[in-house]
C-alpha positions as CSV (number, residue, x, y, z in Angstrom):
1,X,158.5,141.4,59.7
2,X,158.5,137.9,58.6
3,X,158.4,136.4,61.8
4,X,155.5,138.8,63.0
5,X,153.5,137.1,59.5
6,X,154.7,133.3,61.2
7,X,153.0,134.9,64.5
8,X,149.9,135.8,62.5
9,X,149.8,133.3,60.6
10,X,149.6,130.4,63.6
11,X,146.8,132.9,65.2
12,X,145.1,132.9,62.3
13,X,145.3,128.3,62.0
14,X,144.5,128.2,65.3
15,X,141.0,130.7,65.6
16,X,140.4,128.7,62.2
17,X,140.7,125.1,64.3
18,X,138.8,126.6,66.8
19,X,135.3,127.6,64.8
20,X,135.3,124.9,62.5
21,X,135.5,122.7,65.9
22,X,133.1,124.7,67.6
23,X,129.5,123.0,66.6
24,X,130.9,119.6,67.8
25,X,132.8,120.7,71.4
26,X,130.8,119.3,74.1
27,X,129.6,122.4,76.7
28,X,127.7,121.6,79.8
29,X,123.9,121.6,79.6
30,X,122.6,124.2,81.7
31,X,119.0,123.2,83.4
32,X,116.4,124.2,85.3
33,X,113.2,123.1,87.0
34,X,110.3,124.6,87.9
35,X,107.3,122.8,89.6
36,X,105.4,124.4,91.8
37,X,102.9,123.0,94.2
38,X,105.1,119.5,94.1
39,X,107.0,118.5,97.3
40,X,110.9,118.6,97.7
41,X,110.6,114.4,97.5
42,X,109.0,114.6,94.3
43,X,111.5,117.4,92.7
44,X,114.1,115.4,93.9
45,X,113.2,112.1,92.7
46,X,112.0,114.1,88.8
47,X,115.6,115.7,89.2
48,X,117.1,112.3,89.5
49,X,115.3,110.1,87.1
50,X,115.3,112.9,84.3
51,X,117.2,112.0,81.5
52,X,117.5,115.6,80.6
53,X,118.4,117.0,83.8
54,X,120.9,114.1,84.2
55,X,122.7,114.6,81.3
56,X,126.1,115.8,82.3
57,X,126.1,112.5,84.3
58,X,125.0,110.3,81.7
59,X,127.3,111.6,79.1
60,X,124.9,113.5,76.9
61,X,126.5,115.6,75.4
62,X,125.6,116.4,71.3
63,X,122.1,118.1,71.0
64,X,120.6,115.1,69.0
65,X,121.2,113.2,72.1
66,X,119.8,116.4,74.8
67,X,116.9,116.5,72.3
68,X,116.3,112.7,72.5
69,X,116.4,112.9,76.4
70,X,114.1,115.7,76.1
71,X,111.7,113.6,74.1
72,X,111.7,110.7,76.7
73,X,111.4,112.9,79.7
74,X,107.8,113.6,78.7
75,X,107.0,110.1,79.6
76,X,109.4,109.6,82.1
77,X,107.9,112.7,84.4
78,X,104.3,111.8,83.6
79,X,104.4,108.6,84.9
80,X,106.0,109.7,87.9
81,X,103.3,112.1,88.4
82,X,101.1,109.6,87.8
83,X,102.5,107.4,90.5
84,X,102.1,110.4,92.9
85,X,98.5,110.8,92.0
86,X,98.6,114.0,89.9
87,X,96.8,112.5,87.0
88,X,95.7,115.9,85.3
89,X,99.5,117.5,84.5
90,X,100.9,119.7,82.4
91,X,104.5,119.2,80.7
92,X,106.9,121.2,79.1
93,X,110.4,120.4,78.3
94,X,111.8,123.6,76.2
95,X,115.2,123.9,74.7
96,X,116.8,127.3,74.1
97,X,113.3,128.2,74.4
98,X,111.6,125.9,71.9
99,X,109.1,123.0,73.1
100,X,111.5,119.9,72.5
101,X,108.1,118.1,71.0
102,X,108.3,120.4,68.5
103,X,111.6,119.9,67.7
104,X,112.2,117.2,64.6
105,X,114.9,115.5,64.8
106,X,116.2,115.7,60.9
107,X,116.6,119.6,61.9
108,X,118.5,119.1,65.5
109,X,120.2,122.6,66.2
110,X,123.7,122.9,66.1
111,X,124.0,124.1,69.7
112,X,121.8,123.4,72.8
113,X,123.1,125.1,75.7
114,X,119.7,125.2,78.5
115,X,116.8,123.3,79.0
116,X,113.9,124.2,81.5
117,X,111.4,122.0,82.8
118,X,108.4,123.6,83.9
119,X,105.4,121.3,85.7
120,X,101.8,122.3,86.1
121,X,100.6,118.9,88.5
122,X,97.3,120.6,88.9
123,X,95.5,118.9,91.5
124,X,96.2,115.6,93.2
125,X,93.5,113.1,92.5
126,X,91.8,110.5,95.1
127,X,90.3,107.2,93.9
128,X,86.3,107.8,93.7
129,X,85.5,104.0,93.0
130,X,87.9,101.6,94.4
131,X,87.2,98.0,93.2
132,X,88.7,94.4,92.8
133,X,87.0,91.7,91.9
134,X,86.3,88.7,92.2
135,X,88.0,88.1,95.6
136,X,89.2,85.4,97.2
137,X,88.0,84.8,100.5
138,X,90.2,86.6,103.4
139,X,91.9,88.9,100.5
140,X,93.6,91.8,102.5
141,X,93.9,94.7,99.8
142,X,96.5,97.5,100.6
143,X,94.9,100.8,103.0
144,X,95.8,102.8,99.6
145,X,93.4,101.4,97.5
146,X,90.1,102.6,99.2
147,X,87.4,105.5,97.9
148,X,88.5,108.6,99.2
149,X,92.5,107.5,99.3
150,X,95.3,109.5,97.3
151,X,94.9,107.6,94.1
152,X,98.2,106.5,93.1
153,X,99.7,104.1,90.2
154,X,101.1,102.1,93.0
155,X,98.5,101.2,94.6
156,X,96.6,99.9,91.4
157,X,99.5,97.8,91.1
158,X,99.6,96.1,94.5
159,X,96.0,95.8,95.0
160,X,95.7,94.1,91.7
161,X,99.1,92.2,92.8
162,X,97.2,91.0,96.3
163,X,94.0,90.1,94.2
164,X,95.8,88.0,92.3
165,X,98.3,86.5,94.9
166,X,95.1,85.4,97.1
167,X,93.4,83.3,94.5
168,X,97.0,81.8,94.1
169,X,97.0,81.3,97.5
170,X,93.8,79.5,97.6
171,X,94.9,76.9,95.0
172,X,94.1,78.8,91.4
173,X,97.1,78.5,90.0
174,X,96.5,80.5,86.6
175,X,95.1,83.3,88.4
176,X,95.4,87.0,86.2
177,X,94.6,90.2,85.7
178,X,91.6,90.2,83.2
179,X,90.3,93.2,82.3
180,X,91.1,97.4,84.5
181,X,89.2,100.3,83.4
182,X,90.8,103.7,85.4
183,X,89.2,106.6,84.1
184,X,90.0,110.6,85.4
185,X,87.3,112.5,86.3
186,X,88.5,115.7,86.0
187,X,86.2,117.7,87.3
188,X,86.3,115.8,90.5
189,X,90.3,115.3,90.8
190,X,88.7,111.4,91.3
191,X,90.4,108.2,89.8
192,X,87.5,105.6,89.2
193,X,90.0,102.1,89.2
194,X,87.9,99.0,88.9
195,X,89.9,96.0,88.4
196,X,88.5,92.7,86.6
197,X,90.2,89.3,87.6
198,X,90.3,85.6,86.1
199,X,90.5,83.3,89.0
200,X,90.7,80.3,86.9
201,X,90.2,76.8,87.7
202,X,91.3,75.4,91.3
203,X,94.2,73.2,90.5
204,X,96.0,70.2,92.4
205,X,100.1,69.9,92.1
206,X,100.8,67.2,89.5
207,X,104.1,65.9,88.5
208,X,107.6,67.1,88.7
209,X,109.9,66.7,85.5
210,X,113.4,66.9,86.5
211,X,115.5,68.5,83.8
212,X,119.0,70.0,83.4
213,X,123.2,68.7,83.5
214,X,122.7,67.4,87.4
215,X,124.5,64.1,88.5
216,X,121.9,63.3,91.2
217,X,119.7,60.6,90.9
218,X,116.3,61.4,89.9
219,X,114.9,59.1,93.0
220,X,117.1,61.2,95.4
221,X,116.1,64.5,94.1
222,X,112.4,63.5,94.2
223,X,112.8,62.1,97.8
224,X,114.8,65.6,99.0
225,X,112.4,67.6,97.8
226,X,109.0,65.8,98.8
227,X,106.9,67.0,95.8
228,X,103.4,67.4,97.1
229,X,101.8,65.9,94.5
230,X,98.4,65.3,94.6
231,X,97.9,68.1,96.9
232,X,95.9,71.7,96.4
233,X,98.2,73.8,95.0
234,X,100.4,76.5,97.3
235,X,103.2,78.9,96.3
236,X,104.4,78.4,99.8
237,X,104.2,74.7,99.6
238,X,106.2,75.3,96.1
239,X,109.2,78.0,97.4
240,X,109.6,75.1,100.0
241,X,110.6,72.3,97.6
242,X,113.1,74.7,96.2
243,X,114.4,75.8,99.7
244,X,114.8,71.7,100.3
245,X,116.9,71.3,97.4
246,X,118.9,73.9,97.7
247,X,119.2,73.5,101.6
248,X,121.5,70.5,100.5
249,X,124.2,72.5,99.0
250,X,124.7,70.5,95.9
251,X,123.1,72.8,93.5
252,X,124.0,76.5,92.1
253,X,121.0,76.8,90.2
254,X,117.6,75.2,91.2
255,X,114.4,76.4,89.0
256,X,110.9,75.1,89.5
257,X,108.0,76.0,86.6
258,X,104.5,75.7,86.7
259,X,103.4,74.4,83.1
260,X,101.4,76.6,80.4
261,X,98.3,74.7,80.4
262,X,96.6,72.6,83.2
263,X,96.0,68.9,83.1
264,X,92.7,68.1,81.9
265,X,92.3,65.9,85.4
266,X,92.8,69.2,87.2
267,X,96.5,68.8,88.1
268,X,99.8,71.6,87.1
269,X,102.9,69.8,86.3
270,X,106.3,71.4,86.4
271,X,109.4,71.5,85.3
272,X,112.5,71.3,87.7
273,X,115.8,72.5,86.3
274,X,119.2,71.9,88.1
275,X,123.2,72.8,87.5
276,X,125.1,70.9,90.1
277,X,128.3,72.9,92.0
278,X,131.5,71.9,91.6
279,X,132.2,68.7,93.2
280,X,134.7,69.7,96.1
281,X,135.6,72.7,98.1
282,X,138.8,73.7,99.8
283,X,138.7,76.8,102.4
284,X,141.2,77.5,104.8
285,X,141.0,79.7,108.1
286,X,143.2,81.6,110.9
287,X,143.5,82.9,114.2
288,X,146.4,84.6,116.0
289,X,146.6,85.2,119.7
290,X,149.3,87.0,121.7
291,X,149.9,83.8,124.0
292,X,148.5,81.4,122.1
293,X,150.3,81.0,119.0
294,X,148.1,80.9,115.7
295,X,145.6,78.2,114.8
296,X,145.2,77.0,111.8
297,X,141.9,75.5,110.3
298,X,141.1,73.8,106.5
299,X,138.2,72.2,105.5
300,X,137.3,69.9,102.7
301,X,133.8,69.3,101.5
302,X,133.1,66.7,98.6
303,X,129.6,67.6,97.0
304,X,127.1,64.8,95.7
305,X,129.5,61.9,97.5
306,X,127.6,58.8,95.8
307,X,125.1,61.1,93.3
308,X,122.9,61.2,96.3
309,X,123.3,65.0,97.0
310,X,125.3,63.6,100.3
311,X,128.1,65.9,101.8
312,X,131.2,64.8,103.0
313,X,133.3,67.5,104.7
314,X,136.5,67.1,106.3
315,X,137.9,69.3,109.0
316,X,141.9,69.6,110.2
317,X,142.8,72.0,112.9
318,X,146.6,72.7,114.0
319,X,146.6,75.1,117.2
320,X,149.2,76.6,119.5
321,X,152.2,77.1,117.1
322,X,154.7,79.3,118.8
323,X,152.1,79.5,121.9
324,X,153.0,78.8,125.3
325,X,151.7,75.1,125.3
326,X,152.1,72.3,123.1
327,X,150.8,72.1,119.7
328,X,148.0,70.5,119.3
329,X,144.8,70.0,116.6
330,X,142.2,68.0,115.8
331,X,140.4,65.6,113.4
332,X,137.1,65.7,111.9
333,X,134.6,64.3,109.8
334,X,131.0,64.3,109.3
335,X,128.4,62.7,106.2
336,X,125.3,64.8,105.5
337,X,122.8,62.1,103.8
338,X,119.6,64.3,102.5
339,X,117.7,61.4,100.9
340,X,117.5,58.7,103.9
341,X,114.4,60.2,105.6
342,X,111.8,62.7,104.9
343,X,111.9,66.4,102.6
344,X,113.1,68.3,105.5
345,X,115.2,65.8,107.4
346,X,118.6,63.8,106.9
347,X,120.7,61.8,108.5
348,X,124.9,62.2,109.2
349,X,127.7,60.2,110.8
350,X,130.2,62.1,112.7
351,X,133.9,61.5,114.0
352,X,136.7,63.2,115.4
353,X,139.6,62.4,116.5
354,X,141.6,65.4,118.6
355,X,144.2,66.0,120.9
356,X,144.1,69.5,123.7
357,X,147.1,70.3,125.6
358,X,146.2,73.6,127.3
359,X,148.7,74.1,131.0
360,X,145.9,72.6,133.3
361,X,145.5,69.6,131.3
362,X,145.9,67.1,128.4
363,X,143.6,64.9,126.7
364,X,142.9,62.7,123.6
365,X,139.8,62.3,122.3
366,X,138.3,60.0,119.5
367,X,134.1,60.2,119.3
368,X,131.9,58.2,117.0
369,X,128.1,59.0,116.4
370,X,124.9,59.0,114.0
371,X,122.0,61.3,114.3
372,X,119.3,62.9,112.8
373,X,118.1,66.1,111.9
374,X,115.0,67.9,111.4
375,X,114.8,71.3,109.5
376,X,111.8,73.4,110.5
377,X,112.9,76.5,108.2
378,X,115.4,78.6,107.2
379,X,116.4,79.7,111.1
380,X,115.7,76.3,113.3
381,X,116.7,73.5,113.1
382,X,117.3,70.5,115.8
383,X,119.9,66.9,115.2
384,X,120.1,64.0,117.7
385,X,122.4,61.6,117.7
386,X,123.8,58.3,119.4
387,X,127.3,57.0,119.8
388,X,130.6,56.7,121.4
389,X,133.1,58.6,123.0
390,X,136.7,57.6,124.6
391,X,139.2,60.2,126.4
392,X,142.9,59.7,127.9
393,X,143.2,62.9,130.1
394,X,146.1,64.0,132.2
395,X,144.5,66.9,134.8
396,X,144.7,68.3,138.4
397,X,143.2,64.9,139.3
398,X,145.5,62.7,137.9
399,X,147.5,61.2,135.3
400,X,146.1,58.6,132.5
401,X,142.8,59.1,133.6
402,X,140.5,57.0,131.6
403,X,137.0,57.6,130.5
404,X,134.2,56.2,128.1
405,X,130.8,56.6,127.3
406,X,127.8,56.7,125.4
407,X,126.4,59.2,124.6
408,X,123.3,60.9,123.3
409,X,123.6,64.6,122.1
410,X,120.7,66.8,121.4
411,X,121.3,70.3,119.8
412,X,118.9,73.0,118.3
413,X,120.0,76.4,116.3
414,X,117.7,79.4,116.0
415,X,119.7,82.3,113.7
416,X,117.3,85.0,113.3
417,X,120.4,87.5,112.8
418,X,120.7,89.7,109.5
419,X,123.9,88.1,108.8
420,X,125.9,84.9,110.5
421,X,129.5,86.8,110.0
422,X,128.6,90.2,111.3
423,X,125.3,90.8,112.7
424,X,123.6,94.2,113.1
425,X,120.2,93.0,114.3
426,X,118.8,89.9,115.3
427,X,119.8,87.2,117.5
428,X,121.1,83.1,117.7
429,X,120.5,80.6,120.1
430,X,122.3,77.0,120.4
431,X,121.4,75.4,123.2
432,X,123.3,71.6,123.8
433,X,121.7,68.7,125.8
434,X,123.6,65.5,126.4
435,X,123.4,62.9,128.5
436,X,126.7,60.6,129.1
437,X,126.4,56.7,130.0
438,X,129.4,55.8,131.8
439,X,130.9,52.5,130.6
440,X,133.8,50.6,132.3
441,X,133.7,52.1,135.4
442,X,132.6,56.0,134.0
443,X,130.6,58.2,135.8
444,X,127.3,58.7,133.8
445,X,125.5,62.2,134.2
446,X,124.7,64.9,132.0
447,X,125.9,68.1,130.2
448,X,124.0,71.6,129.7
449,X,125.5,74.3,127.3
450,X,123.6,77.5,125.8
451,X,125.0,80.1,124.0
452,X,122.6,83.3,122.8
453,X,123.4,85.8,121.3
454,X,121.7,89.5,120.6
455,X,122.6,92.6,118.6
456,X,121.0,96.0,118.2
457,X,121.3,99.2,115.6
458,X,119.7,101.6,117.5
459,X,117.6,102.7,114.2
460,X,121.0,103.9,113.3
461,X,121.1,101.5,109.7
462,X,124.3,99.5,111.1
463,X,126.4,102.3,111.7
464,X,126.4,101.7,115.7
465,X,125.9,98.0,116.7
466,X,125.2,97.1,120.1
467,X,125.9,93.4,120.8
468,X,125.4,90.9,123.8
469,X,126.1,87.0,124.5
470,X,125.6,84.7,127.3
471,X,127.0,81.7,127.4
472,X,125.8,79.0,130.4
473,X,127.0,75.6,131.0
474,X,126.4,73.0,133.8
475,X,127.4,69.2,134.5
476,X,124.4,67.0,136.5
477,X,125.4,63.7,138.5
478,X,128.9,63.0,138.9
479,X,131.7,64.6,141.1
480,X,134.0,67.1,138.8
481,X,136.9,64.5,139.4
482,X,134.4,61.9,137.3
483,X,134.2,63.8,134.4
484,X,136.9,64.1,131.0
485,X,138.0,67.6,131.2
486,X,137.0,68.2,128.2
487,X,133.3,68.3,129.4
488,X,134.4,70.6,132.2
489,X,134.2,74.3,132.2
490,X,136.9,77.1,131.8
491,X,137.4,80.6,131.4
492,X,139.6,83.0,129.6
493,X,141.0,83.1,125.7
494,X,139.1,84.4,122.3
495,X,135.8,82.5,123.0
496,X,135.2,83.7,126.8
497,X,136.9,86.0,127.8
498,X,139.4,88.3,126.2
499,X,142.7,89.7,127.5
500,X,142.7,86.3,130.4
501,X,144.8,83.6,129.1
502,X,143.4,80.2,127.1
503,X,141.3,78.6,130.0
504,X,142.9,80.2,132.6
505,X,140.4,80.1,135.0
506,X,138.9,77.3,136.7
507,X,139.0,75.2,140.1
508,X,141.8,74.9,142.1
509,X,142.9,71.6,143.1
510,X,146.2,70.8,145.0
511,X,148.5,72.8,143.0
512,X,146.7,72.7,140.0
513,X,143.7,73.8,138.4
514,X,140.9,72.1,137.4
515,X,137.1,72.4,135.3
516,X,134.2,73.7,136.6
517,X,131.3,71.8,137.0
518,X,129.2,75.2,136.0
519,X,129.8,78.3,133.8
520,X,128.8,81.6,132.6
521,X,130.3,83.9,130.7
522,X,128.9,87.4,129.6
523,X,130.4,89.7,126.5
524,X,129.2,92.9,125.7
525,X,130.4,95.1,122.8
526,X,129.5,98.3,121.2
527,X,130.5,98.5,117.6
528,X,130.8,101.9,115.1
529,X,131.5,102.5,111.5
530,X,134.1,105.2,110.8
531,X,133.8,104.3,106.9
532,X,132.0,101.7,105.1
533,X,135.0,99.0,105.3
534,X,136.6,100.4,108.9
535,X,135.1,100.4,112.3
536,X,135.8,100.8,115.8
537,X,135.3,98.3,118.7
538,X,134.9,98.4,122.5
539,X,134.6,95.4,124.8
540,X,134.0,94.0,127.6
541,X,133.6,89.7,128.7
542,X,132.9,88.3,131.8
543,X,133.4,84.7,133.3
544,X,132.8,82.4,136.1
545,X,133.2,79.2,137.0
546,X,132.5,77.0,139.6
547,X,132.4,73.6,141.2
548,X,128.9,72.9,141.9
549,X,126.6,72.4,139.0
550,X,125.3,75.7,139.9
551,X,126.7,79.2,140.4
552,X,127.1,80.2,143.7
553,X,129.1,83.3,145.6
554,X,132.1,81.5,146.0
555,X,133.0,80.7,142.7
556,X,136.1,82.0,140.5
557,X,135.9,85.1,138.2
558,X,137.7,87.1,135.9
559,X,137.0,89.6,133.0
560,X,138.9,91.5,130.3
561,X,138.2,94.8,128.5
562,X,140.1,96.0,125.6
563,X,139.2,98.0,121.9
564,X,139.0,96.3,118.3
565,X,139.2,97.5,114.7
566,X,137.5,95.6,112.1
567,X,137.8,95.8,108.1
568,X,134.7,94.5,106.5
569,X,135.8,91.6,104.0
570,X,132.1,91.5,102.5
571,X,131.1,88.0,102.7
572,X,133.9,86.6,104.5
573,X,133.1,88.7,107.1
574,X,135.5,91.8,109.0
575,X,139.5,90.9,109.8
576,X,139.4,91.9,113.2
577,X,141.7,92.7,115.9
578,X,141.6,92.7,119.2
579,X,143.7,94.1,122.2
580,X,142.5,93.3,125.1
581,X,143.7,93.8,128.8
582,X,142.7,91.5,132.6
583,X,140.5,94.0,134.5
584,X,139.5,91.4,137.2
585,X,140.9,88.3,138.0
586,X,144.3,87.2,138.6
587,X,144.2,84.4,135.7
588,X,146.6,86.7,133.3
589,X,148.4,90.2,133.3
590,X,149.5,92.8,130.2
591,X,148.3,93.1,126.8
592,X,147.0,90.4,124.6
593,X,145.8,90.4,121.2
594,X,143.6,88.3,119.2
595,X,143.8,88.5,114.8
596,X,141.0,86.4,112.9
597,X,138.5,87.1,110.7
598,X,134.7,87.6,111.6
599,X,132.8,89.2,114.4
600,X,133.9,87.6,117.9
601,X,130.5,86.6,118.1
């Protein structure tokens, strides 16, 4: 008996627990929404932007805060009619059955468990008048915003937005929206939008206050940029004294503004705003092939060298360890000066010091030069320089070969791809021009190298990436046995051809093998994403090379085949590896495999 009381009892604690809990235990929101004559886009994109029908989602859980969605919905789906041209609808949120507008919120039910959302759009309305005005000359309005056109929110917006951005464009500075008048006719289902604009005054770029922390000098900063003061004013001529200044890579933050209120003479001044980077930069890289050993890379980059926005980076390369040839590495260093020319030029000294022992030859190398080079935008760009270059070589031709020269290289860059560490569209071409002056004794002739690449989705948003490169390179004038071998052409490794050893392929001489005086090498890959971070890669590279300066039928090939797996990094770029396999050729045999991080190309 007493323990059947206990039993009752607990029952009894535990029912009372349970109702005086009740009002406040969060239950899911059951909805609804009914819109008939709307497409499935339009339901879909209401049913995702409701507050009310998202409510589970957003954690709304007590009916003050269901009842508060409610209220904001009314907007919320209005406007989006609106935007879809239905500018005559009919709303109702209801909860348990009541309108929510009539709902006060001092009185919020204990309990809301449904809500319906019923939409009458009534007809979709087209624009009856369609006007902007004034106009600047050669204004192109948006198709959307014509008489007879769906009338839509939207299109309001951007034809007021091209309106305005035309008389920007033509040098009014201050242009703005004066005065719209959009009125429904009803009876019609027209929208009458007629838009009023202030042109205001044509004005001329003034001066250019330089403000902010930055430790560059105010005369290089003004010389980087190229402030076109005195000149008509241009938003495009604006974004590209921005682009200039942080082209240089000194600055994290670079903001230009235009000033409230014009000069009386006609001129806008602004006011330029800087935070510098920090001063120095350490990054480090690596690559790991089968045969040759892993290569290691670090570079050091010291920002604003001098408070001139120069950039002095410093490269160091060790190669080969626990390869099949010596170690080796190489040297490097090269002085970015923005503010010696003009805005979208600079000048740079370059040297490098390096020493290759692959098993057809050895060489040291130590190169001095100073060039130039002109930025047309964002994608090109184009450097020339002058100077010096010495090599010691031991090859198929000989021991302590000697060489020097002078030389004059020329090189140009066009990236047009969607992204420089793991492309899906687009393409890059580098194409090298160098003539060689022969001193002491040197041959003198001249060296040819292009490298394009090209990459495809197939419409398929990235998923599948097809991707192609050709590389071509030729030597004009002396014999192959005049040249460093360093400016000769081989085949084979990470760079050419995969699965074919480190510059396996070349030119027999004697016993050994030598460059090529000519080169080309074709890679072909089709890439696919199995998740968002992994993906699949198949392969296939081609190269030949051979002694002319030319291609002909006799000259050496090989190629390599072989399947990759890459694991997206984000903006380092994928970790890839490679295993590749000879498939023509008899430069290598058996399996080889390459680790790095990036794209191959």
């Amino acid at each position: 008996m007493q323990a059947s009381r206990r039993r009752g009892g607990l029952k009894n604690w535990c029912a009372g627990v349970f109702f005086a809990l009740a009002p406040t235990c969060a239950m899911a929101l059951e909805t609804s929404l009914a819109a008939p004559g709307l497409s499935d886009d339009l339901k879909k994109q209401i049913e995702e932007t409701s507050s009310v029908m998202t409510a589970d989602n957003r954690g709304l859980d007590t009916p003050l805060e269901v009842l508060s969605a409610a209220l904001s919905d009314y907007r919320t789906i209005v406007q989006i009619l609106y935007d879809a041209g239905y500018f005559g609808p009919s709303v109702s949120i209801k909860l348990d059955g009541k309108e929510a507008a009539d709902l006060s919120s001092l009185s919020v039910p204990a309990q809301i468990n449904r809500a319906t959302i019923t939409i009458r759009p009534g007809k979709a309305y087209n624009f009856g008048t369609a006007v902007v005005q004034p106009l600047a000359p050669d204004t192109e309005l948006p198709e959307e915003f014509a008489s007879g056109k769906l009338a839509t929110t939207g299109a309001i917006q951007q034809a007021t937005s091209a309106g305005i951005q035309a008389w920007k464009d033509a040098g009014h500075a201050k242009a703005k929206l004066r005065d719209q008048q959009i009125v429904a006719r009803h009876a019609q289902a027209q929208l009458d939008a007629r838009i009023d604009l202030d042109q205001g005054p044509r004005l001329k770029f003034g001066k250019m206050y330089i403000e902010g922390g930055t430790d560059v000098r105010h005369s290089s900063i003004e010389k980087i940029a190229g402030f076109p003061s005195g000149e008509v004013y241009s938003p495009e001529k604006l974004q590209k004294v921005g682009t200039r200044l942080r082209r240089t890579g000194t600055f994290s933050t670079v903001s230009i503004q235009e000033r409230d209120t014009p000069n009386p003479d006609g001129t806008l001044d602004f006011d330029a705003t800087f935070e510098d980077l920090p001063k120095r930069r350490l990054t480090f890289g690596v690559e790991l092939a089968s045969r040759d050993g892993l290569d290691l890379t670090a570079t050091w980059t010291h920002r604003n060298v001098f408070r001139r926005a120069q950039r002095l980076r410093f490269e160091a390369a060790i190669r080969n360890i626990g390869g099949s040839e010596d170690i080796d590495g190489r040297l490097g260093l090269r002085l970015d000066q923005p503010d010696r020319l003009g805005p979208d030029d600079n000048t740079f000294w370059s040297a490098l010091l390096e020493r290759r022992n692959t098993d057809n030859y050895s060489v040291s190398v130590a190169s001095l030069t100073y060039g130039a080079r002109r930025t047309f935008s964002d994608e090109l760009y184009a450097e020339a320089a002058v100077g010096f270059s010495i090599s010691n070589a031991d090859d198929a031709y000989g021991d302590g070969r000697k060489f020097r020269y002078f030389i004059i290289p020329f090189r140009s860059e066009w990236d047009k791809r969607d992204s420089k560490v793991s492309a899906t569209r687009g393409y890059y071409l580098d194409s090298q021009f160098m003539p060689f002056v022969g001193i002491s004794g040197t041959d003198t002739g001249l060296r040819l190298f292009f490298d394009g690449r090209a990459y495809t989705s197939l419409g398929t948003g990235g998923r599948i990436v097809l991707a192609g490169r050709v590389q071509l390179g030729s030597i004009l004038g002396p014999p192959a046995d005049g040249v460093t071998p360093d400016f000769l052409f081989f085949s084979g490794g990470a760079g050419t051809v995969r699965g074919q050893p480190y510059e396996s392929l070349g030119v027999p001489v004697g016993t050994g093998i030598a460059g090529g005086k000519s080169f080309l090498g074709l890679s072909g890959e089709v890439r696919g994403k199995v998740t968002e971070k992994l993906s699949l890669v198949g392969f296939y590279d081609y190269g030949i090379v051979d002694t002319s300066s030319f291609i002909g039928s006799g000259a050496e090939y090989h190629a390599g085949a072989g399947l990759g797996v890459r694991y997206d990094l984000g903006g380092f770029g994928p970790l890839r590896l490679d295993l590749a396999v000879p498939v023509q050729g008899d430069t290598g045999n058996g399996l080889q495999f390459y680790i790095g991080i990036g794209q191959a190309f």
